[in-house]
N, C-alpha and C positions, 0 to 999 in steps of 0.2 A: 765108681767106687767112692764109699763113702768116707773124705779125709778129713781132719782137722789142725789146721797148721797154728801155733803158737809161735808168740814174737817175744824177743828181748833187744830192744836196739838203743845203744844208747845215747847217739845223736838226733836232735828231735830231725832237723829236716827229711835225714833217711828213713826213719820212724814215719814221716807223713808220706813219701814216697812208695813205702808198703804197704799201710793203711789203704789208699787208692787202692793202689795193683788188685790187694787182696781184694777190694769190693768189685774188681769185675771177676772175679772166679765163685765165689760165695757170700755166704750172710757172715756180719759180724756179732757176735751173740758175747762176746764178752772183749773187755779193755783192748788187749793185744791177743785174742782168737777168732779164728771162723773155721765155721764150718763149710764143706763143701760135695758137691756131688758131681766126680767129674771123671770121666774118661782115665786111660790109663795114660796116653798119650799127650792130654792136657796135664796130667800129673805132672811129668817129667817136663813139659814146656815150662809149667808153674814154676816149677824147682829151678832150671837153668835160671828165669826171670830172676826171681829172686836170689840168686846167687851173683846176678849184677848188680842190684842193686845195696845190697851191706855189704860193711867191712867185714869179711871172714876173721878177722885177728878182732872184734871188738863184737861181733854183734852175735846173736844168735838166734836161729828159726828151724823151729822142728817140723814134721811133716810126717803126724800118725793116723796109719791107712789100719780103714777098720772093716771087714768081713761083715757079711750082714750080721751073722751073731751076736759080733761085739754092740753093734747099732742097737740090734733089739735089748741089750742090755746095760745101756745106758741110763743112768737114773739123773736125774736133774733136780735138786735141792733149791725152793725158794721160787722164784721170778725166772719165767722163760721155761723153753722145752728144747728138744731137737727138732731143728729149723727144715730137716731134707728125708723126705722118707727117699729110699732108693727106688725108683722105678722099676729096674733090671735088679734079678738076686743069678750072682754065681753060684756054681754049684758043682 
């Protein structure tokens, strides 16, 4: 499934400790986003991950799962494209 997780964290060292995490799951295509293409079951590991790593009372990280539809209609304004065509389509 094709997810893109956005960061808001506002201590820098926990901020660099998701930056990593998040590059071994996907590409980083902007400041605090990546995209990614990944299992349903890595989904939920991803998520646990990252819920050890920030402050729930200070930080925040979303995690929006997109359908192939949503994929194919994805428009990208300027520098860069979408980084992961899906392999696998549900259906």
């Amino acid at each position: 499934m094709f997810i893109v997780v956005s960061y808001d964290i506002i201590d820098d060292k926990r901020r660099t400790k998701v930056l990593k995490h998040l590059r071994g799951y996907g590409t980083h295509v902007q400041y605090s986003v990546f995209e990614c293409d990944l299992e349903r079951a890595q989904i939920e590991r991803l998520k646990l991950e990252l819920r050890d790593l920030i402050d729930l009372n200070a930080d925040s990280v979303r995690v929006y799962m997109l359908d192939v539809a949503a994929v194919r209609r994805i428009a990208v304004l300027g520098l860069g494209r979408v980084t992961v065509d899906p392999p696998y389509y549900h259906v």
